[in-house]
ROLUMMI-861344 format. One record per atom (N, C-alpha, C): residue in three letters; x, y negated, z negated. Coordinates in steps of 0.05 Angstrom, whole numbers, padded with zeros to 5 digits, always signed. Layout:
N
ALAXYZ...
//
This chain:
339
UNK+02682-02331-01654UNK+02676-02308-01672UNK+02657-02289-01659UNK+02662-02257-01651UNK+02644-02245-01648UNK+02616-02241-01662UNK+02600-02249-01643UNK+02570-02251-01657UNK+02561-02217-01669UNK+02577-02196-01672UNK+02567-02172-01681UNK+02579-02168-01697UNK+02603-02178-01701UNK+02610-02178-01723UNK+02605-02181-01754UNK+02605-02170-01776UNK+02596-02177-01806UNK+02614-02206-01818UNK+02601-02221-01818UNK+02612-02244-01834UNK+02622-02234-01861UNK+02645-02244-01862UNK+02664-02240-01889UNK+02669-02269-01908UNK+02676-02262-01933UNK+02684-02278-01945UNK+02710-02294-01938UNK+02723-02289-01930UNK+02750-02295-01910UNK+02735-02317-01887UNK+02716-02307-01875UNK+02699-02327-01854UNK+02694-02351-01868UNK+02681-02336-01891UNK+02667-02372-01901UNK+02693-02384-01909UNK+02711-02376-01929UNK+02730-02387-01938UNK+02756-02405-01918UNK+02749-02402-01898UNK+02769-02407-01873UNK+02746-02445-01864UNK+02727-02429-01856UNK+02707-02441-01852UNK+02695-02464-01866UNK+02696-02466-01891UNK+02698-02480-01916UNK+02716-02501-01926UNK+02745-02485-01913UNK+02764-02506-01923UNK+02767-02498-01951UNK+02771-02468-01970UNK+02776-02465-01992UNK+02785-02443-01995UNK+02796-02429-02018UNK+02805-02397-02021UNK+02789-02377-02014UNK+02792-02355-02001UNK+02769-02333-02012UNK+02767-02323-02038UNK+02784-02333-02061UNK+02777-02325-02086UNK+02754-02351-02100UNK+02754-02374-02086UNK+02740-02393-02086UNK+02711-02381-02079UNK+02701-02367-02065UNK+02680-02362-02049UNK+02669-02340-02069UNK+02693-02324-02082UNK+02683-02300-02090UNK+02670-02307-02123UNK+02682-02333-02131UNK+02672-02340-02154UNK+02648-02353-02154UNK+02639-02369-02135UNK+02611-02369-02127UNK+02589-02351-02130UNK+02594-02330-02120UNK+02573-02309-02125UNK+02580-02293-02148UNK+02589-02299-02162UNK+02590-02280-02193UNK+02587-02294-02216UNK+02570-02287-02224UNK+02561-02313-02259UNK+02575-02300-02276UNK+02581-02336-02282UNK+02602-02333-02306UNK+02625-02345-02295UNK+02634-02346-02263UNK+02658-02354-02266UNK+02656-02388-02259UNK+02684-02395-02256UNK+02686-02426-02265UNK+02688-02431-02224UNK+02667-02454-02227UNK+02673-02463-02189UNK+02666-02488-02197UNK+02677-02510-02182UNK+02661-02537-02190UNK+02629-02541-02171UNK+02619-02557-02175UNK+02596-02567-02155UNK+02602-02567-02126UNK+02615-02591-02132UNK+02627-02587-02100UNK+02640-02570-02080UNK+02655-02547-02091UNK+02658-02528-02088UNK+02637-02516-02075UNK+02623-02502-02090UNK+02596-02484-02099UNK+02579-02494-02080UNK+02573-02523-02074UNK+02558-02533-02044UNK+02568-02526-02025UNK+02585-02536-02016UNK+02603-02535-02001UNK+02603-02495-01986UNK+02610-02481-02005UNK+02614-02454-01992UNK+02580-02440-01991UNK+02559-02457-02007UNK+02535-02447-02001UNK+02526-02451-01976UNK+02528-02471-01975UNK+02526-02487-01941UNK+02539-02475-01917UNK+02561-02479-01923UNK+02572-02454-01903UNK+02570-02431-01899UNK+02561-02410-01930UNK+02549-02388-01917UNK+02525-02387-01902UNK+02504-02401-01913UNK+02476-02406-01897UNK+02486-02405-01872UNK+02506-02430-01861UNK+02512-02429-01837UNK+02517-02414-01822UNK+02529-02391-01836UNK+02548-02366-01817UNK+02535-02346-01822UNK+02517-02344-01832UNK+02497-02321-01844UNK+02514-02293-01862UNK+02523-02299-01875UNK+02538-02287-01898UNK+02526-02285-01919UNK+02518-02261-01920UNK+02514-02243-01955UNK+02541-02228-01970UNK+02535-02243-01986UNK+02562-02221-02004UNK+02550-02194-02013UNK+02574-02175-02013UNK+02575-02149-02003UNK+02577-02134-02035UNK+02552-02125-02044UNK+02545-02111-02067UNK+02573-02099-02080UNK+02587-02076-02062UNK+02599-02064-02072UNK+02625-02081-02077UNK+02633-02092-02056UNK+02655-02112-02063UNK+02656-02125-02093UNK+02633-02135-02094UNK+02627-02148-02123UNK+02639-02132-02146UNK+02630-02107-02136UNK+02623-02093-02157UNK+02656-02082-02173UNK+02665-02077-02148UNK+02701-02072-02150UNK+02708-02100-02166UNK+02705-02119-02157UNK+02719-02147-02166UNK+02718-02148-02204UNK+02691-02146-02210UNK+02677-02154-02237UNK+02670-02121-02247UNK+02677-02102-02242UNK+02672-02071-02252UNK+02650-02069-02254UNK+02632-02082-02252UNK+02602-02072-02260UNK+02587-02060-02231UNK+02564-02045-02236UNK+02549-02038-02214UNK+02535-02052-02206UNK+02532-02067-02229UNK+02499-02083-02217UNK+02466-02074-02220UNK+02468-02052-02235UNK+02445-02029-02238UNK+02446-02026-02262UNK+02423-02018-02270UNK+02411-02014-02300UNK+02394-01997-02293UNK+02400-01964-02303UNK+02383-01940-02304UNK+02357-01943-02330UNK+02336-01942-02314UNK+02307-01940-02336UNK+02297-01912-02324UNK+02299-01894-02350UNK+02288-01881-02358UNK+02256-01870-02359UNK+02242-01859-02346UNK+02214-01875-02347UNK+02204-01842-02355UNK+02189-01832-02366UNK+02171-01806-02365UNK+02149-01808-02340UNK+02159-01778-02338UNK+02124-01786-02306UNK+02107-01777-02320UNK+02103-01773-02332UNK+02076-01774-02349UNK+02054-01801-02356UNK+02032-01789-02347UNK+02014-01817-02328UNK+02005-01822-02354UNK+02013-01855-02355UNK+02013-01879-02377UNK+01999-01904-02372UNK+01977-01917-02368UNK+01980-01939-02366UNK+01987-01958-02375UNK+02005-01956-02388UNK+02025-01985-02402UNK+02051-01977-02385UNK+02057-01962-02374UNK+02083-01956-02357UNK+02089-01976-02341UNK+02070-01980-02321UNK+02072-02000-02304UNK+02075-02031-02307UNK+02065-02039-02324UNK+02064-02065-02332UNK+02094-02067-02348UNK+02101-02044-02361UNK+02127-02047-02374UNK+02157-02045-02357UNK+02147-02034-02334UNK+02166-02025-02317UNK+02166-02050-02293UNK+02144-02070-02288UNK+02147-02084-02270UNK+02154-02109-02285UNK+02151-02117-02307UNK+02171-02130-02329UNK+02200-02129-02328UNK+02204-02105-02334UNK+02231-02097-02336UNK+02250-02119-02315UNK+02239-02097-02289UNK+02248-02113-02260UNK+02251-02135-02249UNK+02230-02143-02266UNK+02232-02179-02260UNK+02255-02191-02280UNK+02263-02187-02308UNK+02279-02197-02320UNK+02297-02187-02315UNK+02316-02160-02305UNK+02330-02152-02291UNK+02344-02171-02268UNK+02320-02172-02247UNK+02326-02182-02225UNK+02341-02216-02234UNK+02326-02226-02248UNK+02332-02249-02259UNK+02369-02257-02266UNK+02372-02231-02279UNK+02407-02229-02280UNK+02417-02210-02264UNK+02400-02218-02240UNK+02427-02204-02219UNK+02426-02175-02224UNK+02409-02158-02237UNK+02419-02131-02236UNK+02384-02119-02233UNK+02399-02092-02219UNK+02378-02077-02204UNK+02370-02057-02216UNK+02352-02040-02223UNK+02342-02022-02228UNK+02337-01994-02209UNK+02353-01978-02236UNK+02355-01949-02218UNK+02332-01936-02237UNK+02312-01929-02223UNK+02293-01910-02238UNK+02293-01883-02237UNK+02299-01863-02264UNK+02288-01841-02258UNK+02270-01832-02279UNK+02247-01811-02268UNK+02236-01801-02273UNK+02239-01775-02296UNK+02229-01782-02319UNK+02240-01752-02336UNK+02214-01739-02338UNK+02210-01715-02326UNK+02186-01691-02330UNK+02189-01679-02361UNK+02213-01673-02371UNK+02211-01656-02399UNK+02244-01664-02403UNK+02241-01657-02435UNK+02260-01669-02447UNK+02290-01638-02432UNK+02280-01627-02428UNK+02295-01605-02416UNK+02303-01623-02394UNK+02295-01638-02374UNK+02305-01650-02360UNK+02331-01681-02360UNK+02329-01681-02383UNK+02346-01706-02390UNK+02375-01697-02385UNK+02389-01686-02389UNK+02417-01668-02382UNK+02415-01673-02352UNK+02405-01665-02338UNK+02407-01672-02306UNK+02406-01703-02302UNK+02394-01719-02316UNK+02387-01750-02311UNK+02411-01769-02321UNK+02429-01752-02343UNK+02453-01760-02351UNK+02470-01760-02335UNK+02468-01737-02323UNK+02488-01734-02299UNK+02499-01746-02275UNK+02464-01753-02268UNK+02468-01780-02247UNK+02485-01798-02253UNK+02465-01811-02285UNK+02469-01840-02289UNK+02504-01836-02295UNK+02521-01817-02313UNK+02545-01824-02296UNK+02558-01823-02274UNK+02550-01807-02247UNK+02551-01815-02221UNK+02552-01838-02221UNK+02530-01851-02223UNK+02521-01887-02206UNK+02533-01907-02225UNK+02552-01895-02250UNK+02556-01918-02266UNK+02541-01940-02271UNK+02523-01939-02280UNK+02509-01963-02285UNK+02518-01978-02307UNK+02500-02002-02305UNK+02514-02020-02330UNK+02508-02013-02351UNK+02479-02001-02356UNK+02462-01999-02382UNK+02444-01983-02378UNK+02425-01973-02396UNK+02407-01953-02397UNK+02382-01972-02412UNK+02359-01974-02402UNK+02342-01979-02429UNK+02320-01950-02414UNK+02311-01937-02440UNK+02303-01906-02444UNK+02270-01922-02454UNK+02250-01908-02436UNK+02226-01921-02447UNK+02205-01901-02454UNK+02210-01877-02450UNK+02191-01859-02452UNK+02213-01824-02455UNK+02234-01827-02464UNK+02244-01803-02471UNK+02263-01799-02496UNK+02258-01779-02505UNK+02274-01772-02531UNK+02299-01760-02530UNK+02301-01792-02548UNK+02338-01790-02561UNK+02343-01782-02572UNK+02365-01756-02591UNK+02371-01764-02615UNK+02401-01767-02607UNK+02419-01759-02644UNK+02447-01778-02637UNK+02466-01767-02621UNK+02462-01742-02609UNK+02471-01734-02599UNK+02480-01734-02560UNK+02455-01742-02559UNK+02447-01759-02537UNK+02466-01783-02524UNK+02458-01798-02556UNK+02476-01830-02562UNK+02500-01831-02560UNK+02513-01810-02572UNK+02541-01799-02572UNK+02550-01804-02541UNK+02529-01789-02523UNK+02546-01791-02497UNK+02540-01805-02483UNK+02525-01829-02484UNK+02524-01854-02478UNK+02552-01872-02485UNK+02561-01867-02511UNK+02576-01885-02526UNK+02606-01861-02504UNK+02609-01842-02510UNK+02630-01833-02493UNK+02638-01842-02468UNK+02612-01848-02450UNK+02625-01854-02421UNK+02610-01892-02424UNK+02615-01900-02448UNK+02617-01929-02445UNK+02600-01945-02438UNK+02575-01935-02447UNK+02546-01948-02428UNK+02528-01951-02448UNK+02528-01978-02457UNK+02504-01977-02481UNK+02475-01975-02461UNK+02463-01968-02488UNK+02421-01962-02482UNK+02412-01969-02497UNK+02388-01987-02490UNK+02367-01991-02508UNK+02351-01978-02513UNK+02329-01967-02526UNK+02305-01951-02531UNK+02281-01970-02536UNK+02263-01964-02518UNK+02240-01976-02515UNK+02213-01968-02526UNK+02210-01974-02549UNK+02186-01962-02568UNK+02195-01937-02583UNK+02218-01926-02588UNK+02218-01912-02607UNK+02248-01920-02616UNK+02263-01907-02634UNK+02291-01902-02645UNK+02294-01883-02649UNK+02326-01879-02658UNK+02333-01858-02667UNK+02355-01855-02697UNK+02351-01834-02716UNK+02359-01841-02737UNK+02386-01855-02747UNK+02391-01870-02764UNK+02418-01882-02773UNK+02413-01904-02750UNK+02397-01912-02737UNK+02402-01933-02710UNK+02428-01935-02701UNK+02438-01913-02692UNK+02457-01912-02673UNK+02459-01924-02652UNK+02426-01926-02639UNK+02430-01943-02614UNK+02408-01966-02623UNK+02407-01989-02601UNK+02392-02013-02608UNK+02362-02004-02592UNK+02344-02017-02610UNK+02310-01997-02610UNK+02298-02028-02608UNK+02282-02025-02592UNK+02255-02057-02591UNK+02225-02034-02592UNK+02218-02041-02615UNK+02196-02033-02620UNK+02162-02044-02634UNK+02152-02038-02629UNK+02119-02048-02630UNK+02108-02044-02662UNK+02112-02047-02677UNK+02104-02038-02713UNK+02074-02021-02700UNK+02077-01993-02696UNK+02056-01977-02700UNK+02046-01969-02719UNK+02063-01973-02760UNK+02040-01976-02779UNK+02031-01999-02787UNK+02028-02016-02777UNK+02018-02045-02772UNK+01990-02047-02760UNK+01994-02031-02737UNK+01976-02025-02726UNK+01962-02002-02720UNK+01969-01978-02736UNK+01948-01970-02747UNK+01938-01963-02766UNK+01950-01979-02784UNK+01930-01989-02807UNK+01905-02004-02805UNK+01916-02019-02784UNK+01889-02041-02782UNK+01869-02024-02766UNK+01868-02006-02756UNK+01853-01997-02737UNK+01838-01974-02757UNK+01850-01963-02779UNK+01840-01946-02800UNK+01824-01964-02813UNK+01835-01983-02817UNK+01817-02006-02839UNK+01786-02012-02830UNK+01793-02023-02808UNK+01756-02021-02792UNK+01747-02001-02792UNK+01754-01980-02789UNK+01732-01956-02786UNK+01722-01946-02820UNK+01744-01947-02834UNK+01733-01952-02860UNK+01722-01967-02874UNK+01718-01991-02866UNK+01703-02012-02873UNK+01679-02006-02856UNK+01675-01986-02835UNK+01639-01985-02831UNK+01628-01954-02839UNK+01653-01943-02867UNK+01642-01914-02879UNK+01651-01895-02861UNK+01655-01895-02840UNK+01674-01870-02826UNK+01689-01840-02846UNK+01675-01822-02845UNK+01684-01804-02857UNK+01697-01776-02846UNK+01681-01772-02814UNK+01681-01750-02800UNK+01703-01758-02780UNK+01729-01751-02779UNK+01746-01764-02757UNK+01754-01743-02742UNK+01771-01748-02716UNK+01778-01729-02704UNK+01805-01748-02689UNK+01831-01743-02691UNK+01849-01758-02673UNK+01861-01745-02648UNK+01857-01751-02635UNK+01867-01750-02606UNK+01900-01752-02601UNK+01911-01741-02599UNK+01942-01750-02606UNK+01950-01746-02572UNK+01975-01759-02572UNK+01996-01750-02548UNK+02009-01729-02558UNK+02021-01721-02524UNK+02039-01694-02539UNK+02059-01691-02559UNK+02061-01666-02571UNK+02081-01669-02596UNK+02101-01673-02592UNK+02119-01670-02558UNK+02155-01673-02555UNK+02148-01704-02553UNK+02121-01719-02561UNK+02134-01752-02553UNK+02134-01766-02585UNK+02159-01777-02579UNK+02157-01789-02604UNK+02139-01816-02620UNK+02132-01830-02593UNK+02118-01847-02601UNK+02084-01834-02603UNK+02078-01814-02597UNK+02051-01800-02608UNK+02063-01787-02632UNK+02076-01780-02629UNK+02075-01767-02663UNK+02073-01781-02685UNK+02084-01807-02688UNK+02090-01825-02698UNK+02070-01831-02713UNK+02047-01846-02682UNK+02028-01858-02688UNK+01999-01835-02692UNK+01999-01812-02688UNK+01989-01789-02704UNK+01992-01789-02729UNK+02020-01785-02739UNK+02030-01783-02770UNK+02015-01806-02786UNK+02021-01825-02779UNK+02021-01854-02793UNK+01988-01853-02798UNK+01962-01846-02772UNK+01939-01844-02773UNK+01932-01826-02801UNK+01942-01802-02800UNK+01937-01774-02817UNK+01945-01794-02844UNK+01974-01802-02851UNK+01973-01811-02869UNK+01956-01832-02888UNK+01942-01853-02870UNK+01937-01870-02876UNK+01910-01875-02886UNK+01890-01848-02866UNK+01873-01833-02880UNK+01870-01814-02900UNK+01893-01814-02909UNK+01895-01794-02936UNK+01898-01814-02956UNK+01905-01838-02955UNK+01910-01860-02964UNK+01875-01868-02975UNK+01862-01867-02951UNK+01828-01876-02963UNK+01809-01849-02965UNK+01831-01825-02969UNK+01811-01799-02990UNK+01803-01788-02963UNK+01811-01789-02936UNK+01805-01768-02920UNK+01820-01755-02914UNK+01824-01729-02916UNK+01847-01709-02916UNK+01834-01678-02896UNK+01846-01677-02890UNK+01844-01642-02860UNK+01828-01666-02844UNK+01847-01682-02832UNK+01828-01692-02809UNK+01845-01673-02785UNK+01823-01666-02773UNK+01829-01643-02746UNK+01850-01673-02725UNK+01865-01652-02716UNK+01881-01667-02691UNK+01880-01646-02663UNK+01863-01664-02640UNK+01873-01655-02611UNK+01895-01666-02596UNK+01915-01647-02577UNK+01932-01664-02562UNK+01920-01666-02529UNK+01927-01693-02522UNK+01934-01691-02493UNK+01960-01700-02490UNK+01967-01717-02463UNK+01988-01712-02451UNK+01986-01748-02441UNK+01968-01763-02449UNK+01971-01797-02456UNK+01953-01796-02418UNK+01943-01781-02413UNK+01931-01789-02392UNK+01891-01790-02396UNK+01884-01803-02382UNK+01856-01808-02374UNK+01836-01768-02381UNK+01851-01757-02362UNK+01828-01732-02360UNK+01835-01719-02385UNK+01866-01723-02403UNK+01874-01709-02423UNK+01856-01710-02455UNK+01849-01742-02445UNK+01835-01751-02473UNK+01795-01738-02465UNK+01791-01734-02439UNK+01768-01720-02436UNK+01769-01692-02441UNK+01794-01673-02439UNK+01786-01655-02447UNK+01793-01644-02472UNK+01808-01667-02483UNK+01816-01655-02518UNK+01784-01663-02526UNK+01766-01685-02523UNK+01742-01684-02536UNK+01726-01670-02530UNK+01731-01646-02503UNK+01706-01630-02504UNK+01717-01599-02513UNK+01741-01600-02509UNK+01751-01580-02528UNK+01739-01575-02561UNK+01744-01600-02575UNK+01730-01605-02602UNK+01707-01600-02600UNK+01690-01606-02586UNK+01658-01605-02584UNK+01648-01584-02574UNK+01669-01570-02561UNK+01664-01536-02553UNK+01649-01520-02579UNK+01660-01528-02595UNK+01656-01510-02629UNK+01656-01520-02655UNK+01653-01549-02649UNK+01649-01561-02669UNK+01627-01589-02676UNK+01615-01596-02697UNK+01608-01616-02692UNK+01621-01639-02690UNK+01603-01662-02671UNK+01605-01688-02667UNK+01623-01695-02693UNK+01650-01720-02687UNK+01656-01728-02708UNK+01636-01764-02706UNK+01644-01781-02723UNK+01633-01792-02715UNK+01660-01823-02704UNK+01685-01820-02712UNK+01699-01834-02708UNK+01722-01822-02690UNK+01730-01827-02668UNK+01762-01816-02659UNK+01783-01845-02659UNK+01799-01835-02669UNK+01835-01854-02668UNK+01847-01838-02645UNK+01863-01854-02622UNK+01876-01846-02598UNK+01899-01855-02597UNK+01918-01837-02588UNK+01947-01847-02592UNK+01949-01869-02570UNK+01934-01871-02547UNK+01937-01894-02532UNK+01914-01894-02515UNK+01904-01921-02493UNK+01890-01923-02494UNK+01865-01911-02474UNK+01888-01891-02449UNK+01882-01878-02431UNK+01863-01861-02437UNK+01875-01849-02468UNK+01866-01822-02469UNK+01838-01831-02494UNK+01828-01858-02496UNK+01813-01866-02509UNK+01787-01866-02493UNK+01800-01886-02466UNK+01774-01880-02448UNK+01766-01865-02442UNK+01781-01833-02436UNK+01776-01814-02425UNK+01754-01807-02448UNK+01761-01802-02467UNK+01742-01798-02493UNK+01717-01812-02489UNK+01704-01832-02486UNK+01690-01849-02487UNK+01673-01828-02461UNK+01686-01840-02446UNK+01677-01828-02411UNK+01663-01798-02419UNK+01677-01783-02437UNK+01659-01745-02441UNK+01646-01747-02462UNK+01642-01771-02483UNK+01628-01768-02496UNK+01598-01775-02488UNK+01601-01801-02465UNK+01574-01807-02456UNK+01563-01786-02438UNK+01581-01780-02419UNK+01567-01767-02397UNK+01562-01734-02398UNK+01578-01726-02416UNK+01571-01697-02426UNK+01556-01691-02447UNK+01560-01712-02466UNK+01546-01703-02491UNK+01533-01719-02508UNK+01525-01740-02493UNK+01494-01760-02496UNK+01504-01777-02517UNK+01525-01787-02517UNK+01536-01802-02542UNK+01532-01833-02540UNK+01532-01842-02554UNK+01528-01874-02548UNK+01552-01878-02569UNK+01566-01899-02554UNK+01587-01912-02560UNK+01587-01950-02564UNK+01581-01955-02591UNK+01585-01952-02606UNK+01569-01931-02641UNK+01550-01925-02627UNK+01518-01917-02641UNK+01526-01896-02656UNK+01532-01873-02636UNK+01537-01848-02652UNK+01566-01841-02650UNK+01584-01852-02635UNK+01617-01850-02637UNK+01632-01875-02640UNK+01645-01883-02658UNK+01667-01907-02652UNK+01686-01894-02638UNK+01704-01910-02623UNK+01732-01892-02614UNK+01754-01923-02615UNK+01775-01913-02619UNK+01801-01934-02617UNK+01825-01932-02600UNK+01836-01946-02588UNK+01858-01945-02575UNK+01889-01956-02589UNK+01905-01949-02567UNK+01930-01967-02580UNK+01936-01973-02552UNK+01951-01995-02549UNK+01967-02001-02526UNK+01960-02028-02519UNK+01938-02047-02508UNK+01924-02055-02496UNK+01928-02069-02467UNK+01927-02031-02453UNK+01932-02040-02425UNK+01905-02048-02420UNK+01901-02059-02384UNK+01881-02086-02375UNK+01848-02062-02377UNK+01852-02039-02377UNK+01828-02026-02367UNK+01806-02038-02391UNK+01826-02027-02414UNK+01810-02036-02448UNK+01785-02064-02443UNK+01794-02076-02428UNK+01775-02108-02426UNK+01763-02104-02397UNK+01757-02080-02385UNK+01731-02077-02373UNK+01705-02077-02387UNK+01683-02089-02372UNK+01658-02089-02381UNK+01649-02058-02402UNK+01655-02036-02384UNK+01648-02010-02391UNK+01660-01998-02409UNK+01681-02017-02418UNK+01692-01999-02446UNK+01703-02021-02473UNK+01697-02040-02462UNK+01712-02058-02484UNK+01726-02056-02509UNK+01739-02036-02509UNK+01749-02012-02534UNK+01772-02040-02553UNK+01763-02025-02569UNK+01780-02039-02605UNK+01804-02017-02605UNK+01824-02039-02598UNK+01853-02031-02603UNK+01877-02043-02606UNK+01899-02035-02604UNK+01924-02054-02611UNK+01945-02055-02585UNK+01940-02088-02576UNK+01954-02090-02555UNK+01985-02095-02565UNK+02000-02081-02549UNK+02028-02091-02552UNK+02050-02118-02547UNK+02057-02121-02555UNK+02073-02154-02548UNK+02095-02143-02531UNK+02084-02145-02502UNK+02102-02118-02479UNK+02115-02145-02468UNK+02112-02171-02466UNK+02133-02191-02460UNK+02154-02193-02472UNK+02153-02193-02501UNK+02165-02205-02520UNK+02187-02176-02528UNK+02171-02144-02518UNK+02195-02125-02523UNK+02212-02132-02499UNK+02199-02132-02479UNK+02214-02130-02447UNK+02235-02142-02454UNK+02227-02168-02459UNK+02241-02189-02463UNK+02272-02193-02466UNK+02271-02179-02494UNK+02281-02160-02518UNK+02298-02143-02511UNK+02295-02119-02501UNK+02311-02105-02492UNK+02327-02118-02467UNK+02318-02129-02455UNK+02342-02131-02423UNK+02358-02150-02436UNK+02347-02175-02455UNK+02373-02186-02472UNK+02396-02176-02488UNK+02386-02168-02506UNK+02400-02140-02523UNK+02417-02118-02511UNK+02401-02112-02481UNK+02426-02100-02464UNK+02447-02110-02447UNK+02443-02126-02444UNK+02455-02150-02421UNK+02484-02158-02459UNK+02471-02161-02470UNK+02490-02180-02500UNK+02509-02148-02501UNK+02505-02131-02502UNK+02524-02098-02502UNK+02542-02088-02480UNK+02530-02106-02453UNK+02548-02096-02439UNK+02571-02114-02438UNK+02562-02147-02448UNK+02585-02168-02451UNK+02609-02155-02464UNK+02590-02147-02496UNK+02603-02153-02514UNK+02596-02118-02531UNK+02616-02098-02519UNK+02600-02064-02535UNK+02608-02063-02559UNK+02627-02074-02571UNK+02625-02080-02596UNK+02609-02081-02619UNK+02595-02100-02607UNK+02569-02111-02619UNK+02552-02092-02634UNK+02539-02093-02661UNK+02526-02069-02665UNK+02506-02060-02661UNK+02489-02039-02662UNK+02465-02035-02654UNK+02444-02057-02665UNK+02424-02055-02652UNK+02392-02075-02658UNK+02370-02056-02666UNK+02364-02069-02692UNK+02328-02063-02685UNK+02317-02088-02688UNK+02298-02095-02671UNK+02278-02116-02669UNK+02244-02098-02659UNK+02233-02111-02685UNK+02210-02103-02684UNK+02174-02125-02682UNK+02161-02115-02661UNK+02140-02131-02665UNK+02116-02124-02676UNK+02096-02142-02685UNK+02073-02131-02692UNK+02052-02131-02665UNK+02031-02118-02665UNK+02008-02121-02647UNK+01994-02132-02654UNK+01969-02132-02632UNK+01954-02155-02639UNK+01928-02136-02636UNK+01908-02140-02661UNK+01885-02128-02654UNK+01863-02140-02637UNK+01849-02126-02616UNK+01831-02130-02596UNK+01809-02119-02604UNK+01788-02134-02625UNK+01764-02121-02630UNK+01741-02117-02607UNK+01736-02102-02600UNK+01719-02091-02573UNK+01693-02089-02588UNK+01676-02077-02569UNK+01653-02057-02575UNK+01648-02029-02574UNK+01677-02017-02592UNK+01670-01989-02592UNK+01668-01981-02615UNK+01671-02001-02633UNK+01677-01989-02660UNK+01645-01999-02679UNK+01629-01985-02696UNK+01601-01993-02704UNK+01601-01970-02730UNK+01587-01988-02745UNK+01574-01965-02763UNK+01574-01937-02762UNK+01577-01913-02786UNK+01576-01892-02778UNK+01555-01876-02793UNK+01546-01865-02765UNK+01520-01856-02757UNK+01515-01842-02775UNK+01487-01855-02802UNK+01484-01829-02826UNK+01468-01810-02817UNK+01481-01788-02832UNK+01465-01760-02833UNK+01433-01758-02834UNK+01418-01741-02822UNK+01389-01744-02841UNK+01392-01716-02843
//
C-alpha cells in the first residue's frame, strides 16, 4: 500500500476481513455491529491509521454533524461558561459546534442564511431574539432550535429557561426586608429579551411592596455599562440607596463607581444585586447577593431536547424551566436612614 496514500474504509474493510458497510456502521451511533465486529475493525483502523471521513458520514446518515449556536457578542459573563458547556455536551454526541456571532437583531437574516448553507442539524439560540416568525423558517428548511433563556409566544419552539420571577422576587424580598425605599434598576438593553423581562418583573414586583416610579438605567450587560448607567444617575440625582441589576457584570461595574467615584460603601450606604451567578460574584471584593443560574442542568437540557428533535421533529415543542439559587453575599445591608 502506498504510504501517501489516505486510508479508506475499503482499506480497513479488506484488511479486516469484513464489508465496508461493516466498517461504516462502526463509526455511526445507532447502528447495529456486533462486538466482535466493532474490535476487530477498531484494531485495524488504529493499525492502518484511518479516520473516517466527516463528510462521507455525513452523505451516508444526512446529517452534518454541526449544531449552529447562536451567541450575541455582546460582552456577558455567563456566555462563556454557557458556551463551553454547550461544547462539551455536543462534543459528547459526536456533533460540533458552528458559532456565530449576532451584533443586532438586524443581523440575524444574514446568520440564517449561513446556517442554511452549512445545514446544520440544530440551532440552540442563546442570546438572540425570536419571534414566530423567525420559527416559521426554521420549521421551513427543517431544522429545529432551542432557545436558551428566553421563549417565544404560543411556544412554538422548545425554550430551557431559568424562572427569572423566582428570582427576582427573592432578590426584592431582601432588600425589602432591610426597608429599601430609594431604588434605581440597572437594566440590560431594551432589544434583549431576557433584560426586559427581568426589568419588568423587578418594576412589578416593587409595585407589589408600594414602590412605584422606580427610575430605570440601561447598559448593554457589560462591566463599564453598569459603571456608567450609575454615574449617569448620580450626574443629577440623588444617591439611591438600593440598585437591582439585570446581571451580574453590570452589578459589579456599579459597585466599582459607586466606591471609587462617589465614596459609597457597599454594603453601608448602597446595597446592589445581581442575577446570573457568574465566578467573579464570589471574589473577595465583591461578594454580591444574587441569583445563580442552574447553567448545567439548562445546558444540559437543551442539547437533549435538541438532539430528541432532530431524531424525532415531530415531537412537540418543550418548555422546561429552572429555579435559581440565591447567593447571599455582602452587598446587600440595611438602608441607610435619612437625618
Amino acid at each position: 500500500m502506498n504510504s501517501k496514500k489516505r486510508v479508506t474504509s475499503y482499506d480497513v474493510a479488506k484488511a479486516a476481513g469484513v464489508s465496508q458497510s461493516a466498517v461504516s456502521r462502526v463509526y455511526i451511533d445507532g447502528r447495529s455491529v456486533s462486538k466482535k465486529t466493532k474490535s476487530k475493525v477498531l484494531a485495524t483502523a488504529n493499525e492502518l491509521g484511518y479516520k473516517p471521513n466527516a463528510i462521507a458520514r455525513m452523505l451516508i446518515t444526512k446529517r452534518s454533524g454541526m449544531v449552529a449556536v447562536i451567541l450575541s457578542s455582546r460582552v456577558n459573563l455567563i456566555y462563556p461558561e454557557v458556551l463551553s458547556l454547550l461544547n462539551k455536551r455536543l462534543s459528547e454526541k459526536n456533533e460540533r459546534v458552528l458559532l456565530f456571532n449576532l451584533d443586532d437583531a438586524a443581523g440575524l437574516d444574514d446568520i440564517l442564511e449561513h446556517i442554511w448553507t452549512f445545514q446544520v442539524d440544530g440551532v440552540i439560540a442563546i442570546a438572540a431574539h425570536f419571534d414566530n416568525q423567525s420559527i416559521n423558517k426554521f420549521k421551513q428548511h427543517q431544522i429545529p432550535v432551542v432557545l436558551y433563556n428566553r421563549r417565544v409566544s404560543g411556544h412554538s419552539a422548545s425554550s430551557v429557561c431559568c424562572n427569572h420571577e423566582q428570582g427576582i422576587y427573592e432578590l426584592v424580598n431582601i432588600l425589602h426586608d432591610y426597608e429599601h425605599s430609594k431604588y434605581l434598576v440597572v437594566s440590560g438593553p431594551p432589544e434583549s429579551d431576557v433584560a426586559q423581562e427581568r426589568c419588568e418583573l423587578a418594576i412589578k414586583t416593587l409595585a407589589g411592596k408600594g414602590v412605584i416610579d422606580v427610575p430605570i438605567q440601561y447598559g448593554d450587560f457589560s462591566y463599564d455599562s453598569g459603571r456608567y448607567a450609575f454615574s449617569q444617575w448620580m450626574a443629577s440625582n440623588p444617591a439611591p440607596t438600593a440598585v437591582i441589576c439585570s446581571n451580574d457584570a453590570m452589578a459589579i461595574g456599579v459597585i466599582d463607581e459607586a466606591r471609587t467615584q462617589f465614596g459609597l460603601k457597599v454594603p453601608e450606604d448602597l446595597s446592589v444585586v445581581g442575577f446570573d451567578g457568574v465566578n467573579a460574584v464570589f471574589w473577595h471584593s465583591y461578594q454580591l447577593t444574587t441569583i445563580k443560574q442552574p447553567v448545567e442542568q439548562m445546558t444540559k437540557a437543551a442539547v437533549d431536547i435538541l438532539l430528541e428533535q432532530i431524531a424525532s421533529p415531530e415531537n412537540p415543542a418543550q418548555l422546561r424551566v429552572w429555579s435559581g439559587s440565591l447567593i447571599e453575599g455582602n452587598t446587600v445591608g440595611p438602608a441607610k436612614n435619612e437625618t
